[in-house]
Every structure is written in structure tokens, then in C-alpha cells.
N, C-alpha and C positions, 0 to 999 in steps of 0.2 A: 816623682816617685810613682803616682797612679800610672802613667806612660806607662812606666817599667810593668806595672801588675797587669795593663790590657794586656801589652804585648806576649809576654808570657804567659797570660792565660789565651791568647789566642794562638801562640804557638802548640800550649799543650791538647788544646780542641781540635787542632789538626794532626795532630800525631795518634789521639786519639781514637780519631775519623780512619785512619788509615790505617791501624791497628783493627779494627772493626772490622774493615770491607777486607784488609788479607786473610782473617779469619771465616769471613764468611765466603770467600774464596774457595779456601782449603777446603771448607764442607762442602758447595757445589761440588769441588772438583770428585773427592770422594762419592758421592752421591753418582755420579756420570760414571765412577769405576767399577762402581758395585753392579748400576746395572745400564750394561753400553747398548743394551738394543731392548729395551721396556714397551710393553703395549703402550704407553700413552705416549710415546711418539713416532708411534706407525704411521699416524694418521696425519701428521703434520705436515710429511712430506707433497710432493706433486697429487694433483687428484685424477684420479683412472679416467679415462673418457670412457663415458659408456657406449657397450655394445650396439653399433649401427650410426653411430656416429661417424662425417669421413674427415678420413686422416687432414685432407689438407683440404683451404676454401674454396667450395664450388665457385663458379663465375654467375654474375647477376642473370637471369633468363633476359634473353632478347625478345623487345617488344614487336609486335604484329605491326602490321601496317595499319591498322584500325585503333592501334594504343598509342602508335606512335605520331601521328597525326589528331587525336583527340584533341588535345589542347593545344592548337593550331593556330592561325590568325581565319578559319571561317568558313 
């Protein structure tokens, strides 16, 4: 008989549980409808590169003949 009351109280914890999180569903959902473009996730998105910054990666500078030789065998 106890079997029978876990079970059943663990079926209704989980029905529970899943009643909860639909409802709390519904309210995000509403919340993203009322407001689809909100300042507080302007900012979320990608970040600006700032000005002067280059678009794509320069290449390593090439060493002199005096840097490249430094550490040499002598």
C-alpha cells in the first residue's frame, strides 16, 4: 500500500512541476509580446567594434634581419 502512495505522490509532483513551468511559460511568452524590442536587450546583442579598429586581421610584422638572427646559434 505505501508503494501505491510514493508512486502516486510522485506522479502528482510531476504533474505539478509541469503545470508550473507551462504557466510560467505563458507569462514569459506574454512578457516578449507586450514588449518585442525593450531597451534592455539592445545591448545583448553582437558588440560595435569601435571606431578605428580593422575590419579584418592584420598579418604579424616581419622581422629585420637583426631580430631575426638575435637568437641565433652566435
Amino acid at each position: 500500500m505505501e508503494t501505491i502512495i510514493t508512486v502516486a505522490v510522485i506522479i502528482l509532483m510531476i504533474v505539478a512541476g509541469m503545470i508550473l513551468i507551462h504557466l510560467l511559460n505563458a507569462q514569459h511568452d506574454e512578457r516578449i509580446a507586450a514588449f518585442p524590442y525593450s531597451e534592455a536587450l539592445r545591448g545583448s546583442g553582437r558588440r560595435s567594434r569601435p571606431s578605428g579598429q580593422p575590419t579584418e586581421p592584420t598579418e604579424p610584422p616581419v622581422a629585420t634581419h637583426h631580430e631575426h638572427h638575435a637568437g641565433g646559434r652566435g
